[in-house]
C-alpha positions in Angstrom: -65.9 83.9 -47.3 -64.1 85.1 -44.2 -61.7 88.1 -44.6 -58.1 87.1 -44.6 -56.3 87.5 -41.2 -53.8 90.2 -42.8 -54.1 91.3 -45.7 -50.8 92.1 -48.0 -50.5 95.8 -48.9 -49.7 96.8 -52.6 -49.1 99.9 -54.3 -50.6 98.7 -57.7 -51.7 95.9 -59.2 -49.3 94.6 -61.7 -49.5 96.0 -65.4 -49.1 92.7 -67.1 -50.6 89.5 -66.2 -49.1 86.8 -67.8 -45.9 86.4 -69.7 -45.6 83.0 -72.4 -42.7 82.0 -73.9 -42.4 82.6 -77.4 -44.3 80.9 -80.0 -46.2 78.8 -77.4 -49.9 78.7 -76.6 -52.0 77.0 -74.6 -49.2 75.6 -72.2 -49.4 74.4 -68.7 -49.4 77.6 -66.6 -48.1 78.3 -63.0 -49.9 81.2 -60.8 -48.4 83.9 -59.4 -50.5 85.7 -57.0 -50.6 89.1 -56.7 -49.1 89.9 -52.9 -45.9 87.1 -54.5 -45.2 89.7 -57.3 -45.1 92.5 -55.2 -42.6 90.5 -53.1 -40.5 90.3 -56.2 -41.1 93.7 -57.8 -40.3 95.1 -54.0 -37.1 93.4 -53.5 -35.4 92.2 -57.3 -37.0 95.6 -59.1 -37.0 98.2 -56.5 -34.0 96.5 -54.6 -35.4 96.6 -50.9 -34.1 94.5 -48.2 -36.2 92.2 -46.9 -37.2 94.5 -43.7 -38.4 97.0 -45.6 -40.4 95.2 -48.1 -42.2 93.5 -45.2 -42.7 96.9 -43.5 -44.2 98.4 -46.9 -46.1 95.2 -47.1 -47.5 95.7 -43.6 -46.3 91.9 -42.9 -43.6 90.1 -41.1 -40.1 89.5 -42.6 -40.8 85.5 -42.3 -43.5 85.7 -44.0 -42.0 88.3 -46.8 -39.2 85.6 -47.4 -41.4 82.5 -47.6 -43.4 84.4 -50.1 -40.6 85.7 -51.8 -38.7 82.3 -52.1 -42.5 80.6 -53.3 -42.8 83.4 -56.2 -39.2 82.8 -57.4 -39.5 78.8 -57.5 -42.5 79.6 -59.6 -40.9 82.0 -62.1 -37.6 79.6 -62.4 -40.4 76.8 -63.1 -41.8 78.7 -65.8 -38.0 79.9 -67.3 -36.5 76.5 -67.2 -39.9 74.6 -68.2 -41.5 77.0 -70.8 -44.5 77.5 -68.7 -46.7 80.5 -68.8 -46.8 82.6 -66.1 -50.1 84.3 -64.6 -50.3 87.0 -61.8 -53.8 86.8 -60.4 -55.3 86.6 -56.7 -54.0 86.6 -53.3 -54.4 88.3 -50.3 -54.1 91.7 -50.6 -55.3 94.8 -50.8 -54.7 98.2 -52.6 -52.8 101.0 -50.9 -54.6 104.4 -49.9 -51.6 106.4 -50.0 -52.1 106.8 -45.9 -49.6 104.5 -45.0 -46.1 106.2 -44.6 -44.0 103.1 -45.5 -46.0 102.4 -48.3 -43.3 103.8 -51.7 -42.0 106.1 -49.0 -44.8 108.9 -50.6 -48.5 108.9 -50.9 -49.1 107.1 -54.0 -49.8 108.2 -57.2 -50.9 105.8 -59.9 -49.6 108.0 -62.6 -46.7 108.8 -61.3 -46.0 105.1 -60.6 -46.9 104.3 -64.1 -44.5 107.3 -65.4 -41.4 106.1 -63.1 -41.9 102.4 -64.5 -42.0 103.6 -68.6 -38.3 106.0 -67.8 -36.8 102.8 -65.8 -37.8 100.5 -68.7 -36.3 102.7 -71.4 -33.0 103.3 -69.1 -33.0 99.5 -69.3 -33.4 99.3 -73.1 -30.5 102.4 -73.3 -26.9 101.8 -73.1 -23.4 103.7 -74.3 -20.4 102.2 -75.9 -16.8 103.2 -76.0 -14.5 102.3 -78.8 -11.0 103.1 -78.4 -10.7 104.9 -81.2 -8.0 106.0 -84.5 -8.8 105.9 -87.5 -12.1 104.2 -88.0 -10.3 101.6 -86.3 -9.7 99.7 -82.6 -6.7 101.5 -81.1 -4.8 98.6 -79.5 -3.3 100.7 -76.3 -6.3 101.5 -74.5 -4.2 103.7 -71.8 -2.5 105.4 -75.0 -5.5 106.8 -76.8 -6.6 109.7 -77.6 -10.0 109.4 -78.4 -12.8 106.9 -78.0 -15.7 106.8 -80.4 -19.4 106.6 -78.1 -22.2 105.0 -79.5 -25.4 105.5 -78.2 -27.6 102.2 -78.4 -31.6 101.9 -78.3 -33.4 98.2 -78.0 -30.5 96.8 -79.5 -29.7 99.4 -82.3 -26.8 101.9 -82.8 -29.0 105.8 -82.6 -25.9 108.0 -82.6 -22.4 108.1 -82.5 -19.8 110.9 -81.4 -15.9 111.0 -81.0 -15.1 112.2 -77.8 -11.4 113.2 -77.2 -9.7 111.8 -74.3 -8.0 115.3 -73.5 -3.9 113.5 -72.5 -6.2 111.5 -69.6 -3.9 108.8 -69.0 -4.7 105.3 -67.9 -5.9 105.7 -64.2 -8.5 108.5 -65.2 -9.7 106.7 -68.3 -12.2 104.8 -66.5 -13.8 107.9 -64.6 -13.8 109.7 -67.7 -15.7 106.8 -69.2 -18.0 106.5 -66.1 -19.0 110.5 -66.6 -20.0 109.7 -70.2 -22.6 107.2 -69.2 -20.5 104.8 -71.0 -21.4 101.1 -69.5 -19.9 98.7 -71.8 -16.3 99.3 -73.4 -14.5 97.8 -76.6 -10.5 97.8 -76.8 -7.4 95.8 -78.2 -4.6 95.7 -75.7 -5.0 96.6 -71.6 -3.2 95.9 -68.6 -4.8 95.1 -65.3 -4.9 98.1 -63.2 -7.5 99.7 -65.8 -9.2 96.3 -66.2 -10.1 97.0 -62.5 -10.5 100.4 -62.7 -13.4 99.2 -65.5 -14.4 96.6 -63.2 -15.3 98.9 -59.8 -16.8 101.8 -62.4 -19.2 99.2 -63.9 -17.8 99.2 -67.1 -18.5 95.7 -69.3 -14.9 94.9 -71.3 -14.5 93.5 -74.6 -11.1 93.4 -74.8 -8.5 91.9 -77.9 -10.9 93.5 -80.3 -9.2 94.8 -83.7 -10.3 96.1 -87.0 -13.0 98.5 -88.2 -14.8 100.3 -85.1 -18.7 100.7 -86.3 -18.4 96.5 -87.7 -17.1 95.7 -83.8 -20.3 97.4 -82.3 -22.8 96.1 -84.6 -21.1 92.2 -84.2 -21.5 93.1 -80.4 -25.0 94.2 -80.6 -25.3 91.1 -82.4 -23.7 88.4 -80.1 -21.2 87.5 -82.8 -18.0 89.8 -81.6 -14.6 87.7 -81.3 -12.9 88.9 -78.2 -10.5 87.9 -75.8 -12.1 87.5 -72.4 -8.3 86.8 -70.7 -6.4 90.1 -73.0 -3.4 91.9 -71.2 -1.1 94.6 -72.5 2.7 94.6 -71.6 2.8 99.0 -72.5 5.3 97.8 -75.5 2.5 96.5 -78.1 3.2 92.9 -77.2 1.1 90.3 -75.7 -2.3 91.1 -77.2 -4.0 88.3 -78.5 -7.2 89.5 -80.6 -10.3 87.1 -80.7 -8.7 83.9 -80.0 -12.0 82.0 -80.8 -14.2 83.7 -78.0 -17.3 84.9 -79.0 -20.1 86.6 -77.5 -23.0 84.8 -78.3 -21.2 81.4 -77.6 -23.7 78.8 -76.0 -26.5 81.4 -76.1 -24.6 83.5 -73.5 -23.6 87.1 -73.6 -20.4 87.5 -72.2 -19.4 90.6 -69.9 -16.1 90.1 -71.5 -14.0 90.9 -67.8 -12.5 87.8 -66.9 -14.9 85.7 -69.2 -18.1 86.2 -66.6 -21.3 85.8 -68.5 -23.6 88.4 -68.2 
């Protein structure tokens, strides 16, 4: 069999190779060759433009997007369809290390395989912020004092610690939030400068949340917390409107809570 014109350069070969969707066996199945997934892992994973993943590649760029596009129709087919998913084949071939665009360093299987295992458990980490009096929701999230962090592990609550808020008024609230490592935030009332303040930090709002703290997380890490997606604050007390019939796990969404977007 003739060698292939140009061969697709890859770091490693993928870990896994083949993903099912729960409880099914022995479904139709839609190949993904190897030199696709490193298309996706290059550009969705690693966030590379298209340029560079074709120069680490060794390609061209047209060729890095029809690829790219090809592996993408074939993991929505699988998604949408229930379709197992195999990564096998291609044109490619392994990296040396010699290549200086290849992962921007001479390549280290081990160290690839230790940078993938902390990324994943970033992924499966995340820190939530309770405004917090109490054991309760405060409902002025530019008045209080403290904010109760949770620290959360593949879905499960592994520590808590009240954190005082040291007289930080609104405006810093949201870079005090963003030094904790705090990503997602729970609240009653808030106005809209700190909703955006939230919003350009990175910070997921749940907002028109009342009662008991700790029962608000774990209904959150449960899809099942009643928020209000739309909540404002008027500074006076008035004009919060808790739950309102929004929940988080409504038609199998999670809900960012900021302006109702979906996450």
């Amino acid at each position: 069999m003739a060698r292939p014109i140009r061969c697709r350069r890859i770091c490693f070969e993928p870990q896994y190779d083949s993903f099912a969707p729960c409880g099914v066996k022995g479904g139709e199945q839609v190949l993904l060759t190897v030199d696709e997934f490193e298309a996706v892992r290059l550009i969705d994973y690693e966030k590379k433009t298209h340029e560079q993943c074709a120069r680490q590649m060794g390609i061209s760029r047209t060729t890095v997007t029809e690829m790219y596009e090809r592996a993408r129709t074939k993991i929505a087919d699988c998604i949408v369809n229930g379709k197992t998913l195999c990564i096998s084949g291609g044109n490619y071939t392994l990296c040396d290390g010699s290549a200086k665009t290849c992962c921007g360093k001479t390549c280290s299987r081990a160290e690839y395989a230790a940078e993938t295992a902390r990324k994943r458990k970033e992924e499966r980490m995340m820190k939530i912020a309770v405004t917090f009096e109490n054991g309760n929701v405060f409902q002025h999230f530019g008045h209080t004092e403290q904010f109760k962090v949770y620290e959360i592990e593949d879905g499960k609550v592994t520590g808590a610690q009240v954190m005082d808020t040291q007289g930080s008024g609104h405006g810093a609230l949201a870079g005090l939030l963003s030094a904790w490592n705090v990503d997602t935030l729970i609240c009653g009332g808030i106005g809209a400068g700190a909703q955006m303040a939230l919003a350009e930090a990175g910070i997921r709002l749940y907002g028109g949340v009342s009662g008991s703290a700790d029962e608000a997380v774990n209904e959150l890490l449960a899809g099942t917390l009643s928020f209000n997606p739309d909540v404002r604050c008027d500074h006076h007390g008035e004009g919060h409107h808790h739950g309102e019939g929004h929940h988080c796990g409504e038609n199998g969404h999670g809900c960012a809570g900021h302006g109702g977007r979906c996450q």
